[in-house]
C-alpha positions as CSV (number, residue, x, y, z in Angstrom):
1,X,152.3,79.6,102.0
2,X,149.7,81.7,103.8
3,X,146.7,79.9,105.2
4,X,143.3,81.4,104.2
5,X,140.1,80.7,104.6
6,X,137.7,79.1,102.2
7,X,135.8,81.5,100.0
8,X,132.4,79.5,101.6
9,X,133.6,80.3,105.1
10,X,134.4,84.1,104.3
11,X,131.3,84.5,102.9
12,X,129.4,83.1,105.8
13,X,130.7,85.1,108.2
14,X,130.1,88.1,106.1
15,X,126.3,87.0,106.5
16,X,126.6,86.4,110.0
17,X,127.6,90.2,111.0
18,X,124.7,91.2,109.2
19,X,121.3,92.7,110.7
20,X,118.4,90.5,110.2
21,X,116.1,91.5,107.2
22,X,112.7,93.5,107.9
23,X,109.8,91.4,106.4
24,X,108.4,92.7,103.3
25,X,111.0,95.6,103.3
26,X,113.7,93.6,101.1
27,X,114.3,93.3,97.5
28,X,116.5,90.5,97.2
29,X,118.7,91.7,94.2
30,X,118.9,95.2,93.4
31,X,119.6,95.4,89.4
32,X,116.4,92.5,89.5
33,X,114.1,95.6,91.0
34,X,115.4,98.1,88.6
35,X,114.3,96.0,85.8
36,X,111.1,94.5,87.2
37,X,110.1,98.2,87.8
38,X,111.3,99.7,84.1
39,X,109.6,96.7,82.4
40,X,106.0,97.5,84.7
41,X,106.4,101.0,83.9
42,X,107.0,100.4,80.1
43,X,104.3,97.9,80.1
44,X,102.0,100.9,81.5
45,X,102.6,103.2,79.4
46,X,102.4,101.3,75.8
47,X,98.8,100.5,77.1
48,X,98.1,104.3,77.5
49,X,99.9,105.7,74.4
50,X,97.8,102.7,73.0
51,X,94.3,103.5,73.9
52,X,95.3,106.9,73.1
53,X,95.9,106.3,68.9
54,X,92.5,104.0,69.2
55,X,90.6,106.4,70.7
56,X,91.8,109.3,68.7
57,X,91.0,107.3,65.0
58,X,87.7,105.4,66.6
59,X,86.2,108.5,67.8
């Protein structure tokens, strides 16, 4: 009926209008750096709030 382009194509040149990336200024997936951030903040502050209770009972 109505010729269009493969989905591979369309994407491509998608990616070819595109600016070039800035090195070390791209995160490649956006709802990856969300998470990778909330785990290393969680992660930081479990160790405080932990060396908070020991030193509070081993003091």
């Amino acid at each position: 009926m109505f010729y269009r382009k493969p989905i591979e194509e369309r994407i491509a040149e998608r990616q070819a209008k595109l600016r070039p990336l800035k090195e070390g200024r791209h995160f490649e997936h956006g709802p990856a750096k969300f998470v990778f951030i909330s785990l290393i903040t969680i992660v930081v502050l479990v160790h405080f709030v932990g060396l908070a209770i020991v030193m509070h009972f081993y003091s």
